[in-house]
N, C-alpha and C positions, 0 to 999 in steps of 0.2 A: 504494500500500500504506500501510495503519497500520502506523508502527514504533515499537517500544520498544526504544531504545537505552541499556543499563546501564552505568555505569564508576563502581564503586566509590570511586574517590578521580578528581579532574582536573583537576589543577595546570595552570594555563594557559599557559606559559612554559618546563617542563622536564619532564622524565620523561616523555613522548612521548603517556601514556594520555590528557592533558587537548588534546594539538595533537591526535590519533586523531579522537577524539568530535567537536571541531569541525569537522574538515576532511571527516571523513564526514559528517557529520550536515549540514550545506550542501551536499555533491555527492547526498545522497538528497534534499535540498528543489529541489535545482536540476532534478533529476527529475522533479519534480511529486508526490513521494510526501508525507506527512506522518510528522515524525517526533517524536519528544517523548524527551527527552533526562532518565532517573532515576540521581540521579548522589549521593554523599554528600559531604564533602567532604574537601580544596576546590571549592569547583564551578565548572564550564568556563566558558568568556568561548565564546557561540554567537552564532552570526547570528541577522537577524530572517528568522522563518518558521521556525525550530525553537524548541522547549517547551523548557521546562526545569521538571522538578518534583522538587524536593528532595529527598532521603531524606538527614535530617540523621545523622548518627553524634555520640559523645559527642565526638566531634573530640579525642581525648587527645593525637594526634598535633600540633596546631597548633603551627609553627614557632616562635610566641609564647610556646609555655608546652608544651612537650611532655612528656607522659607526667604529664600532670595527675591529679588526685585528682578527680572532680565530687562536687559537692554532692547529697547526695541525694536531693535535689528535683529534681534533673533524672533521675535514673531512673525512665523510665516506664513501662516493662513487664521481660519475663525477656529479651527480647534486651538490654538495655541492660544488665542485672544479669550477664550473661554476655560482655557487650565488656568492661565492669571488671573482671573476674574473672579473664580471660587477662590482657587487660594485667597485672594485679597478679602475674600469676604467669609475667613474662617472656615470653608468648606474641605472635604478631599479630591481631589477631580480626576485621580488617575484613573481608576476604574473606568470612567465612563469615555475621557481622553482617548487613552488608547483602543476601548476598543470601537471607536470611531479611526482611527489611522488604521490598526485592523482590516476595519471590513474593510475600508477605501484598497487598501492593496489587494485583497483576497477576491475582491470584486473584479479587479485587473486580470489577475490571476486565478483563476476559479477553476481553472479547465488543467492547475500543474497539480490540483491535489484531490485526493479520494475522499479527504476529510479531514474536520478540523476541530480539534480539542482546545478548549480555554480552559485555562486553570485559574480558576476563583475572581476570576475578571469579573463577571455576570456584566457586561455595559450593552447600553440600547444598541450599540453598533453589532452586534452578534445577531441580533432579529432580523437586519438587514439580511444578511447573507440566508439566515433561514428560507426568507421568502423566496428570495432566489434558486431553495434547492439543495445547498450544500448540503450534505451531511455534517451533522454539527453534534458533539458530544462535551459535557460539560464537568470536570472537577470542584465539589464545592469541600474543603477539608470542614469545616465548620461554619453555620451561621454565623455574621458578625454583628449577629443582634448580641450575644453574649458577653465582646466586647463592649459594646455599650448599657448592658444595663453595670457592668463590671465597673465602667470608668464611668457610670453618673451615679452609682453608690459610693464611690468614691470623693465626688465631688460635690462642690456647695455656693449657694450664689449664684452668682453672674457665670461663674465657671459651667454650671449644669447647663447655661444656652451655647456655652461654646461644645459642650460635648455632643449638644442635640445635632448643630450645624454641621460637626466635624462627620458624623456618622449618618448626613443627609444620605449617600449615595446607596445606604443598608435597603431602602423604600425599590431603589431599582433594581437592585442583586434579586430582591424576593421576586418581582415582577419578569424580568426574567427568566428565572430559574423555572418560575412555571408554564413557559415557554418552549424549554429545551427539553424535546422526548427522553433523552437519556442522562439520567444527571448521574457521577460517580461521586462516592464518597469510601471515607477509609476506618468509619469504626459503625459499628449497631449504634452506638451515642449520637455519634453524631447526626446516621440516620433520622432516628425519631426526634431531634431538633430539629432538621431541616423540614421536616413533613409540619413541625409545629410550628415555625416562626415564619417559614416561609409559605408553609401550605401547598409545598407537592405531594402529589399522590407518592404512597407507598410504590405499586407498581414502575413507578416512573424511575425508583434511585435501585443503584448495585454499589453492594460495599466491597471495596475491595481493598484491605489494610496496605498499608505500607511496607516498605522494607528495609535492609541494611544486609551493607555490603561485611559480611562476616568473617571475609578476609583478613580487611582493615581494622574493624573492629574485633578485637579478640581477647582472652584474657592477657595479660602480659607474664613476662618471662622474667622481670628483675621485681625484689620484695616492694608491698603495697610501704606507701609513707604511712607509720601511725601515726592517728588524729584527722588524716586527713577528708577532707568531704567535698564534694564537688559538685554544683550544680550549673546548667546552662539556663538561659533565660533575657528574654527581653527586658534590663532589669528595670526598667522605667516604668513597666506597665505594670499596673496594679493585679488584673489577670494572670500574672506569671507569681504572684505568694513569694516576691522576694525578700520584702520586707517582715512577713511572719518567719521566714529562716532565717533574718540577720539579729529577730528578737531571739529565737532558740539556741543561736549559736555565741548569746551575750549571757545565756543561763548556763551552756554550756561550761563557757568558757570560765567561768567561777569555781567551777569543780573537778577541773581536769585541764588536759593539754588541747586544743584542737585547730584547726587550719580550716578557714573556707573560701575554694578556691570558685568564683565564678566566673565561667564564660559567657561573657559580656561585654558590654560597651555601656556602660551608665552616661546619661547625659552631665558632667562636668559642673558640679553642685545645685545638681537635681535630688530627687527624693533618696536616690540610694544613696549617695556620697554623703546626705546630712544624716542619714539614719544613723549609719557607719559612725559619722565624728557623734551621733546624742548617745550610741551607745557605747563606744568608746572600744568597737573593739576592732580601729584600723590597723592594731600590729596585728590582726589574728587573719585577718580577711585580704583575699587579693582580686583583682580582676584580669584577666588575661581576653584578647579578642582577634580574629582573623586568625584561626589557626587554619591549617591543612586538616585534611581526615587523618593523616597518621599522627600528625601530634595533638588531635584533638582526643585517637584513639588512645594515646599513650598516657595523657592525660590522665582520662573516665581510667583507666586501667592503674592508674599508680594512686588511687584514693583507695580505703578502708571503706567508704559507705556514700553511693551517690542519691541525690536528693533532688525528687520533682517536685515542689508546694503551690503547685498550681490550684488556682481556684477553680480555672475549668480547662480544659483540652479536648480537644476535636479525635486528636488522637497520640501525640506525644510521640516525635521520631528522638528525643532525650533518652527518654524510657527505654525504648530499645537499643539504644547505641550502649549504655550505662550494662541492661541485661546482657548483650552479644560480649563485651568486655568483661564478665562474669563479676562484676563489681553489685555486692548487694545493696537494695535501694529500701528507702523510704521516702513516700509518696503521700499524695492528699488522697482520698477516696472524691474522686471528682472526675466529671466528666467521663471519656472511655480508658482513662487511666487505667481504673481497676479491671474492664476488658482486656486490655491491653499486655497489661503484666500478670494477670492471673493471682494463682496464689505465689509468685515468686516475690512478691515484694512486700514489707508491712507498711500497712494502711493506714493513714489517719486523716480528722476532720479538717476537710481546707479552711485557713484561717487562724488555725490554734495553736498558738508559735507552745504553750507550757506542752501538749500532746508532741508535738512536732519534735520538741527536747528531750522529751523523755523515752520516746522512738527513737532515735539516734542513738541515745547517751545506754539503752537496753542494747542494740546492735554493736557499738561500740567497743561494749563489757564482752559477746557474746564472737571468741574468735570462729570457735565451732559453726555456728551457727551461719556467719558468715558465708564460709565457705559452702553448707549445704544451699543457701539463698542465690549465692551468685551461681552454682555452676547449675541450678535448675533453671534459674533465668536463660543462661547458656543456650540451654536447651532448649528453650522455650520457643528461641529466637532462631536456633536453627530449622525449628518443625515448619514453624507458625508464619517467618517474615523473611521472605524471597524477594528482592528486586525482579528477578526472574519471572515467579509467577505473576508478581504485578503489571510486567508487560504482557504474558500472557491472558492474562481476562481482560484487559484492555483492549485488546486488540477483537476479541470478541466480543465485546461491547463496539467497536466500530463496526466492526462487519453486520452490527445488527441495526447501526444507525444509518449504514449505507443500503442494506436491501429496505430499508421502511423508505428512504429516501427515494429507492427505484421504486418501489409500489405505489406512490404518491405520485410520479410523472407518469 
């Protein structure tokens, strides 16, 4: 098959949508299928034998300079005078930006692909091509309604209208999504949110979990650091439970030795950097970001005990990289977490930094124990999460968006 694989933003390193795009996009080349990867950015780090063709955005987001002004000589037509526009008016525009440059080229080009996958894009520009026929299949890893009820429990004042604006574009993802015959997603969780927040038919979604390259990811061969704990995370966003494990690891650290290493980028005296200085425990805690898979693998592998404190997750590709590396975890019971890791991980209430502590500081104590937890995760992850067969049901979920496609002309 021709495939056209969309991902609107795909940070190579974190936020799952940029590891998605490459890990797929090599298990459909490993296929034998051809796939060409239109992505805006950041753009994905892919193998050789998938495409990569750009669809630049005015990048206002860049980590470097975010929520920049452009010169107006880079606005080149009405989508770009309409990405400024929302930004400037507290919105998010990328979703629906791109997938208006999207369709404009797919439109051009309609007749070089069999079919075309967007990953969690959901924008008006996809109904376009619909009409015209394409075969169209759609990845939604989680509702982003969850983000937002997440970040205006959060918030207070004037801030709750900035979070209602910011997550305008949620109203179209749903509208959308109930649009697209074939919607993919990657946990039972996340399913039965999507059929509630968005109101697709059951019928309409196939779950197909994610995966992990088990290679890279593996237990490690020199001794674990004691104390150490590791978790990854968007640390700014209140959905990611980083601030309930930087209070567990300030309880922690009263009663023992311990190290918390996270993989992250905090925003530069943002919520996580003042947390760190009110609870004083900046010699204990570090942040590392932009690793490779092997040193991210080497990483999850040289802790005593890795920690997801997520308030919710779609599906947690952390979880698995953390199990594949036979490193035992503790987790929030949230979202398809507990799906996800099974009984290999201990469970607790998302939010509860005293639970959260006393979870850790028991695994801790418990070296035995340890070892039984990580190497069933091990396993867990080799039975259960194939990149492999991820492209495999993929690819028949195309073939099945392409014959409804022919039986409709």
């Amino acid at each position: 098959m021709r495939i056209a694989l969309l991902s609107y933003r795909s940070k190579p390193h974190c936020g799952g949508q940029g590891v998605y795009v490459r890990h797929l996009s090599r298990g459909l080349a490993a296929l034998g299928h051809h796939v060409e990867v239109l992505s805006g950015q950041p753009y994905p780090e892919l193998d050789d034998g998938v495409d990569l063709t750009p669809l630049p955005s005015l990048d206002l987001y860049n980590d470097a300079d975010p929520f920049r002004t452009p010169n107006w000589r880079e606005l080149r037509d009405g989508t770009d005078l309409l990405e400024v526009a929302t930004m400037w008016s507290a919105g998010f525009p990328e979703p629906l930006t791109f997938s208006l440059r999207a369709a404009k080229l797919l439109r051009a080009r309609r007749h070089e692909f069999d079919v075309v996958h967007d990953n969690q894009c959901l924008g008006y520009g996809l109904l376009s091509l619909q009409r015209q026929g394409i075969p169209l299949v759609a990845t939604v890893h989680h509702p982003i309604t969850h983000d937002r009820r997440v970040e205006l429990a959060a918030a207070s004042g004037i801030r709750k209208l900035g979070v209602h604006r910011w997550y305008g574009f949620v109203g179209m993802q749903a509208r959308v999504a109930r649009r697209i015959p074939r919607l993919l997603t990657v946990s039972e969780s996340s399913a039965a949110d999507i059929r509630r927040d968005f109101g697709v038919a059951a019928e309409r979604l196939r779950v197909v979990p994610l995966g992990v390259d088990a290679e890279t990811f593996r237990p490690p061969e020199a001794p674990r650091v004691p104390g150490r704990i590791v978790a990854m995370a968007s640390a700014d966003s209140p959905m990611k439970g980083i601030g309930t494990l930087l209070e567990a690891v300030a309880k922690l650290r009263t009663e023992r030795t311990v190290e918390l290493v996270l993989v992250a980028r905090p925003t530069p005296g943002g919520p996580t950097e003042q947390l760190v200085d009110e609870l004083a425990i900046g010699d204990v805690v570090r942040t590392v970001s932009d690793l490779t898979d092997p040193e991210l693998a080497e990483l999850l592998g040289s802790a005593e005990v890795a920690c997801v404190p997520s308030l919710y997750e779609g599906f947690s590709l952390p979880t698995v990289e953390m199990m594949a590396c036979g490193t035992p975890l503790v987790a929030s019971r949230a979202g398809a977490i507990p799906e996800v890791a099974g009984p290999c991980a201990d469970l607790v209430p998302p939010g509860d930094a005293e639970a959260l502590a006393r979870a850790l500081a028991d695994l801790l104590d418990a070296p035995e124990r340890r070892a039984r937890l990580g190497a069933a995760g091990r396993e867990r992850v080799l039975a259960r999460f194939s990149w492999e067969q991820v492209a495999a049901t993929t690819v028949d979920c195309y073939a099945e968006a392409i014959e409804r496609s022919t039986a409709r002309c």
